[in-house]
Structure formats: structure tokens, C-alpha cells
C-alpha positions in Angstrom: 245.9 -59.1 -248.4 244.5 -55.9 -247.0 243.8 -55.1 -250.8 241.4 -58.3 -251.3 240.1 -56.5 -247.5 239.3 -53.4 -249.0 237.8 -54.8 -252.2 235.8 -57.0 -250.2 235.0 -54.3 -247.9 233.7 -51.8 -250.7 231.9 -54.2 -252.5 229.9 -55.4 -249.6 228.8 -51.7 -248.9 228.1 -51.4 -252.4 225.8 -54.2 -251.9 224.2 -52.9 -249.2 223.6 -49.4 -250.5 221.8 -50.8 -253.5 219.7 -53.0 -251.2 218.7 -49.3 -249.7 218.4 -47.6 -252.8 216.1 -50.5 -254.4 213.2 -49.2 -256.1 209.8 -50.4 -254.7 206.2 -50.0 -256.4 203.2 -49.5 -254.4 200.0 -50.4 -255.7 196.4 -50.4 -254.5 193.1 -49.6 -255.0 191.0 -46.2 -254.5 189.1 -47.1 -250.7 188.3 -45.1 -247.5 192.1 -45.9 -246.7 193.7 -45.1 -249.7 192.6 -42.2 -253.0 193.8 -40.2 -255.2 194.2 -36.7 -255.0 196.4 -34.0 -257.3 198.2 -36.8 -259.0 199.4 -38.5 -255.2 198.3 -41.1 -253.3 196.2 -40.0 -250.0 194.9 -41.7 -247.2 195.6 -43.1 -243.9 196.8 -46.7 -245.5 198.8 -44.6 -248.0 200.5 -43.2 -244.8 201.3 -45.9 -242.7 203.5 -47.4 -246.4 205.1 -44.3 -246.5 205.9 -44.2 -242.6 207.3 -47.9 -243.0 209.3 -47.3 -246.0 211.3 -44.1 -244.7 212.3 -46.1 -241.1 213.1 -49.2 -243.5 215.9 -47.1 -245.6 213.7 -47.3 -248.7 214.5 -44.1 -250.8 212.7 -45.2 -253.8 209.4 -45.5 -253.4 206.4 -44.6 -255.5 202.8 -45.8 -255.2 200.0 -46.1 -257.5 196.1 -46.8 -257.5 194.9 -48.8 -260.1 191.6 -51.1 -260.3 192.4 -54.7 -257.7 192.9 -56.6 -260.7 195.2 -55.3 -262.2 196.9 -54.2 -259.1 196.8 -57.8 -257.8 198.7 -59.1 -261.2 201.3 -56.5 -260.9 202.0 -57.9 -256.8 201.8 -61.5 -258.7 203.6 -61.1 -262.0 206.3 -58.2 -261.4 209.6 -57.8 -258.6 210.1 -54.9 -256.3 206.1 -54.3 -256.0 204.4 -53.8 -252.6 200.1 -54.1 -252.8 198.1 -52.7 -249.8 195.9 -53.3 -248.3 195.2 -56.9 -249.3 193.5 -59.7 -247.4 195.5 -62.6 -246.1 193.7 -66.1 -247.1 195.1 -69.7 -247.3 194.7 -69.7 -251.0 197.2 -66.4 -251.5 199.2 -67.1 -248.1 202.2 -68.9 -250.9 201.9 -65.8 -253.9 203.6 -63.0 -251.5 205.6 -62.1 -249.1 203.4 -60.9 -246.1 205.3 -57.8 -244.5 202.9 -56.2 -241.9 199.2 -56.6 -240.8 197.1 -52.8 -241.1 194.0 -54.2 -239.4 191.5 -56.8 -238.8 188.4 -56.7 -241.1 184.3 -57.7 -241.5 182.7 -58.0 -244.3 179.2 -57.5 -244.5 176.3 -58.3 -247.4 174.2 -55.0 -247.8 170.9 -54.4 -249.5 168.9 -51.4 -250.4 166.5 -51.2 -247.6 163.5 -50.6 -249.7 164.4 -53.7 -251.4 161.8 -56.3 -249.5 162.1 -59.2 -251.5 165.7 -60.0 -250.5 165.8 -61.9 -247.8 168.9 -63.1 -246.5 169.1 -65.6 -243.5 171.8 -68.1 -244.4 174.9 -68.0 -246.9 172.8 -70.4 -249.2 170.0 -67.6 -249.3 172.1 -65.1 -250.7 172.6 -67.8 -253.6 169.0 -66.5 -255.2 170.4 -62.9 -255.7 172.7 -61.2 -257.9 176.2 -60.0 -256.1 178.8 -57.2 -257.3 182.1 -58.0 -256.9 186.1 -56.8 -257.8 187.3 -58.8 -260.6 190.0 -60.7 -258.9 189.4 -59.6 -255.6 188.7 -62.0 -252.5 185.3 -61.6 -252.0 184.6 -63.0 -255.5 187.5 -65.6 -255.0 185.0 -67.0 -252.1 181.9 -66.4 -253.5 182.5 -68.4 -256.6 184.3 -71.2 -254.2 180.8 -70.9 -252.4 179.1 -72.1 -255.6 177.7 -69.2 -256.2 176.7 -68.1 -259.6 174.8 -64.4 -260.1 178.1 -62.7 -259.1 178.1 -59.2 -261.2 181.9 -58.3 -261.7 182.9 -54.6 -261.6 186.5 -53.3 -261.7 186.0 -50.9 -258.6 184.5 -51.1 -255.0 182.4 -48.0 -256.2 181.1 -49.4 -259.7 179.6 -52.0 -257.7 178.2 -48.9 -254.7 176.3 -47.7 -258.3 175.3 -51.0 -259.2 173.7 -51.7 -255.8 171.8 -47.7 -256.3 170.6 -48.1 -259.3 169.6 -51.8 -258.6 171.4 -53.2 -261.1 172.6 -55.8 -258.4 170.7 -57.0 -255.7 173.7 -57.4 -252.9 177.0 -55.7 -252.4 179.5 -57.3 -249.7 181.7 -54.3 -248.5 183.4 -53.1 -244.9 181.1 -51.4 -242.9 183.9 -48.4 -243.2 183.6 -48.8 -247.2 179.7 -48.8 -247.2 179.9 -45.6 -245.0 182.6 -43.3 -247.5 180.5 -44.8 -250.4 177.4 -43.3 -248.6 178.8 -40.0 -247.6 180.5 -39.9 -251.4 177.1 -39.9 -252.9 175.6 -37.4 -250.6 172.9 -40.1 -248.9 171.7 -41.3 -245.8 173.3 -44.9 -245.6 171.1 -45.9 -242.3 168.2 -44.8 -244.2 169.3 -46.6 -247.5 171.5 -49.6 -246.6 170.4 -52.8 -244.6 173.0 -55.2 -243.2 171.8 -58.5 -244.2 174.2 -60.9 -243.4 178.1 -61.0 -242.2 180.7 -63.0 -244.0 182.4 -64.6 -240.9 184.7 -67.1 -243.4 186.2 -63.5 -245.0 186.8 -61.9 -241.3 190.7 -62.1 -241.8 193.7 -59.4 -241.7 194.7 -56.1 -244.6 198.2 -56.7 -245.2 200.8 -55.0 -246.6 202.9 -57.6 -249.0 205.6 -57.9 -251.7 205.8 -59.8 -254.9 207.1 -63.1 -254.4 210.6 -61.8 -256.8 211.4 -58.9 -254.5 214.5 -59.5 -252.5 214.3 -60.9 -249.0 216.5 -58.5 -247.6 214.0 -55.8 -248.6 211.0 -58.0 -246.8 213.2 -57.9 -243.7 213.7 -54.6 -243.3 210.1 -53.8 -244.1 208.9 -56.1 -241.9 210.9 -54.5 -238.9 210.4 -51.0 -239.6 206.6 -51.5 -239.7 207.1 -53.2 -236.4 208.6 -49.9 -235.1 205.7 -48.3 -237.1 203.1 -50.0 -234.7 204.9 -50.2 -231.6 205.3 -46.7 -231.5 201.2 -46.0 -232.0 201.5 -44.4 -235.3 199.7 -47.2 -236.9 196.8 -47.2 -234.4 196.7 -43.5 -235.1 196.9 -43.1 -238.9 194.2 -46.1 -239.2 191.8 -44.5 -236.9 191.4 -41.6 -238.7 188.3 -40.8 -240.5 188.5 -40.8 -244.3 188.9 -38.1 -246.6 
């Protein structure tokens, strides 16, 4: 009997030792919280992961920017991956496992100032112009649902910064924070040439941290709680109130 105790006994911490040594993908996209620098991954969001992974036990642990779409079909298609930061709607609230809340976020439908013609009172207005988007990410997801049909699809936040520039799109809806490191990245005055023209309320929702829906639930749990300790503790406040890069 105290043979079948010690088997059990090893085998369960062998278990749990692989649970701890499981290898976890982090993906995202290049933002004011996250970039890419010497071949890591940089920025405050970037740091909050990391933070939360080393008080969870999680050894293992790479992360990785790639364009939204692709980063988004990763988080959908493969186990063991955890996307940040990623916006919590009713339509995705079933395709992950939600494991810690960054922030609250706006956002916003800019224009180039010197751009008179577009005028933008109501939702339906913005109908008339053409919008740059992430392929797959959810302010196209609502746009479309909002019948909306000049949407201009660009694989990065900044393709569609360009776009909006070089006025090769008419509207751009970004984070105030976003439209501000897009501004200072390009060396301009973004009061001078960026209006505000109209807020998305239905978007205002949370940035999440969350796994694919095959990673196992023991590795949720303990990520869940560690980033728990992670906020409690004011390092999340902290890291996320730091300026960018």
C-alpha cells in the first residue's frame, strides 16, 4: 500500500511540475503598450505579462508581435497561447479564456484637420467616408456590423496612421494614447494635425489579457490569480501609466 502511496504521490507532483513548466505563447501587436525592440518585446503591456507570468510559476514563456490578424488566429486556432491586449466584446466573450483586465479604453474617429469636408455628427455620418481599419481587429468587427461599407483594411494600427497622412482614408478610429505615439513617431504636431470627430461609445469596453480556448484551465487559474496579486500590489497601475517608448 504505501507503494501505490508513493507512486501516486510522485506522479501527482509530476503533474504538477509540468502544469508549471507548460510552455505559453504570447502574442500581440506593435502599440504604445507593446514594440519591438533588439529582437524583444518592450513596453508597459509587455511588462505587466511578464510580471504575471513569473508570480503564476510560468517558466516558459515567450512573446511575439505579429500583425492582429494573425495574432488573433493564433489566440483562436492554437493551445498554450496568451494575446494581449485584446478587447473584451459579447461576440469574442465564448473564443477565450479571459485572464486579467489591463485597462478601460475609448475609441475615438480622427480626421486630418485641414480636411473640411468631413463632417461627422452622428455614427450614420461617418457612413459617407472611407475608414482604415485592422484586418480582424474589433473596430472593423463593429464597423462592418454598423453597415458600413468604405472600410479600408490595413494589417497595422500604423499602415492605417499613413493612410489617414497621406489621405488615402478619410477617418481613422484609434485611442487617444495610439493617435498620440503615432503623432510623436512621425515627428508632427497631432493637435495641429488631428481633429477628434466623433467617440465610439458602443467600443468603450476593457484590454484583456486571454488564452486560447485549448490551454489548460489550471494554467487560466493561476494566471488569473497572479495577475490579481499583479494589480493589488500597484504594479499594474504603475507599468500602465507609463509613457510609451
Amino acid at each position: 500500500m504505501r507503494c501505490i502511496h508513493t507512486v501516486l504521490a510522485v506522479a501527482l507532483a509530476y503533474a504538477g511540475a509540468a502544469a508549471h513548466a507548460q510552455a505559453i505563447r504570447g502574442v500581440t501587436e506593435e502599440s504604445g503598450y507593446t514594440w519591438l525592440s533588439a529582437g524583444r518585446v518592450l513596453g508597459p503591456a509587455s511588462e505587466v505579462v511578464a510580471a504575471t507570468m513569473q508570480r503564476a510559476g510560468i517558466t516558459d514563456y515567450r512573446a511575439g508581435i505579429y500583425p492582429w490578424a494573425r495574432a488573433y488566429d493564433m489566440a483562436l486556432q492554437e493551445p498554450n497561447v496568451l494575446i494581449f491586449m485584446i478587447a473584451r466584446t459579447p461576440q469574442r466573450e465564448d473564443r477565450f479564456k479571459w485572464a486579467g483586465e489591463f485597462m478601460r479604453i475609448e475609441y475615438h474617429l480622427y480626421k486630418l484637420r485641414t480636411d473640411t469636408e468631413v463632417v461627422v455628427r452622428t455614427l450614420q455620418d461617418a457612413k459617407a467616408y472611407s475608414v482604415g481599419v485592422m484586418r480582424d481587429d474589433v473596430r472593423q468587427q463593429y464597423l462592418q456590423s454598423q453597415g458600413f461599407t468604405r472600410l479600408v483594411v490595413s494589417a497595422q494600427n500604423g499602415d492605417n496612421f499613413r493612410k489617414l497622412l497621406h489621405r488615402q482614408v478619410q477617418l481613422v478610429p484609434m485611442p487617444e494614447r495610439d493617435a498620440r505615439q503615432l503623432c510623436e513617431e512621425s515627428h508632427i504636431d497631432c493637435a495641429a494635425m488631428l481633429e477628434k470627430v466623433y467617440t465610439l461609445d458602443a467600443l468603450s469596453t476593457g484590454l484583456f489579457m486571454a488564452y486560447s480556448k485549448a490551454t489548460p484551465d489550471d494554467v487560466v487559474a493561476r494566471t488569473r490569480a497572479a495577475f490579481e496579486k499583479v494589480k493589488s500590489d500597484g504594479t499594474l497601475a504603475r507599468l500602465m501609466g507609463a509613457p510609451g517608448r
